[in-house]
N, C-alpha and C positions, 0 to 999 in steps of 0.2 A: 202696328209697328213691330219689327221684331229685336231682338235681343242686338244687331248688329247695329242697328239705327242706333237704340237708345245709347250704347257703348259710346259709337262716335258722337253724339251728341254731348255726351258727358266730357267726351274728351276737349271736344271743341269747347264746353263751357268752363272746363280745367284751364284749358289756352288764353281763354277769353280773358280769366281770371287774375292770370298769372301775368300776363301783358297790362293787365289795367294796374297791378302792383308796382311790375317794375316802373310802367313811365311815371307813377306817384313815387317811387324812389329815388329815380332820377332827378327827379324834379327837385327833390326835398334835398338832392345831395349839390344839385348844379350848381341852385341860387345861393347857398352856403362857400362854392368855392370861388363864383364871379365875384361876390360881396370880399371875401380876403384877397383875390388878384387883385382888387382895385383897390381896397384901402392900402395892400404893400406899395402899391405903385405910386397912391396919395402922399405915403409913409417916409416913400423914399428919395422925395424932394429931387434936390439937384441930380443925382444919378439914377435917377431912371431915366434918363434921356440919355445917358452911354449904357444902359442895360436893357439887356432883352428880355421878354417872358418871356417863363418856362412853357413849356406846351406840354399836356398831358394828353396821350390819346389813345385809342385802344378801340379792339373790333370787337361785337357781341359773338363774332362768331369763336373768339380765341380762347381754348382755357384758361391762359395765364391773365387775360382781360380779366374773366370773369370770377374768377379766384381775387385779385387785385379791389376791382366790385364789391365783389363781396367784404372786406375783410377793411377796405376805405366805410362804404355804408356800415358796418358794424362797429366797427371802434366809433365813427362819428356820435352813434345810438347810441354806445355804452358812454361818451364822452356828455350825451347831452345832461338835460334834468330829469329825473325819473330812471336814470341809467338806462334809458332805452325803450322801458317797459313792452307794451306788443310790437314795436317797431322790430325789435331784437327778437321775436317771437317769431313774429313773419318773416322777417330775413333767414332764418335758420329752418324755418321751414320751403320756403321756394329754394336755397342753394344747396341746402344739407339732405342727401339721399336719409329717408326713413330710414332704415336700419340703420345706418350710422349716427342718427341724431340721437338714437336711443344709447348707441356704445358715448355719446358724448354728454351726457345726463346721467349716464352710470357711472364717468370718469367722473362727474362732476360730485356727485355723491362722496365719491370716496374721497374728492381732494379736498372738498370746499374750497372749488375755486370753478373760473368761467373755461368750459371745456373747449372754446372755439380760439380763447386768448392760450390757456393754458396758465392761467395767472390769477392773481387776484385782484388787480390793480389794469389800468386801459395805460395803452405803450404811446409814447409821447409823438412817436412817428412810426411809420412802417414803409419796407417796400418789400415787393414779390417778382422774385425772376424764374426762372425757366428752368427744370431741371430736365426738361428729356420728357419722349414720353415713348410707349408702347401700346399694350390694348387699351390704355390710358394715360391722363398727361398730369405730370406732377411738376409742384413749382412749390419753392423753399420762399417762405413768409419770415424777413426779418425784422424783428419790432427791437425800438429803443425807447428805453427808460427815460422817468425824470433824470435820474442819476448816470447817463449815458452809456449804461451797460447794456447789451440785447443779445435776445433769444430768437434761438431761430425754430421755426416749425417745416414740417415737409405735409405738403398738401396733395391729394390724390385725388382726379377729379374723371369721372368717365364721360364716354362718348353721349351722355343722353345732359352733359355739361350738372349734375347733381356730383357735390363731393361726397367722396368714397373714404375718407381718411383723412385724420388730421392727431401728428405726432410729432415724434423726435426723426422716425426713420420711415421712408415712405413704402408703400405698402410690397416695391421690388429691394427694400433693403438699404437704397440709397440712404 
């Protein structure tokens, strides 16, 4: 076998890998959010029959999907028991490029605080929209508080779908 076999074979079992994570993430995040559309629905008696559900939906193939993924499955992990423990380990490693996981445990260091929230404390809601994108696609993370105050992050995410940046200003200044 030579050097180019073994490569792709690795790669392919990188792939392999990586795909058996996310459908156990999916998985773990769906049956969490069917279970609360249906008990609101249960909740909400007489008017849900003049109210519609919300529909949430997105493409794997989209940054902003995948940013959004990311950052829904993470607060969930940080929201559970055990604050996440590898669940929050493996997330950040399948979405978080290598070198930047390392500038975000170095931030983490100096702040004592979670470098992916930016906080110390998991944000009561969040949404992520679109800010543009060029050799890469960035999308501004805003999370809110128990106390209804929020912060916003600008997320930087490249073409190989691995984030490249997570701050106050995204990595073109925006």
């Amino acid at each position: 076998m030579n050097s180019n076999s073994s490569a792709a074979g690795t790669t392919a079992g990188r792939r392999g890998r990586r795909a058996a994570l996310i459908a156990g993430l999916v998985a773990a995040t769906a049956l969490p959010l069917a279970i609360t559309a249906s008990a609101e629905a249960t909740s909400a008696g007489s008017t849900a029959a003049s109210a519609a559900f919300r529909p949430v939906s997105g493409q794997p193939s989209s940054p902003v999907t995948r940013i959004a993924d990311f950052y829904g499955a993470y607060i969930d992990a940080q929201s559970g028991p055990g604050e996440g423990g590898n669940l929050v380990t493996e997330l950040r490693k399948y979405y978080v490029d290598a070198d930047h996981l390392k500038e975000i445990e170095a931030w983490e260091d100096a702040n004592h605080a979670d470098g992916v929230l930016r906080a110390q404390n998991v944000p009561a809601k969040w949404t992520v929209t679109d800010n543009g994108k060029a050799d890469h696609s960035e999308a501004v993370v805003t999370m809110t508080w128990g106390d209804r105050t929020t912060t916003k992050l600008v997320v930087d995410m490249n073409r190989d779908h691995e984030i490249i940046h997570i701050g106050d200003k995204g990595i073109g200044g925006k």
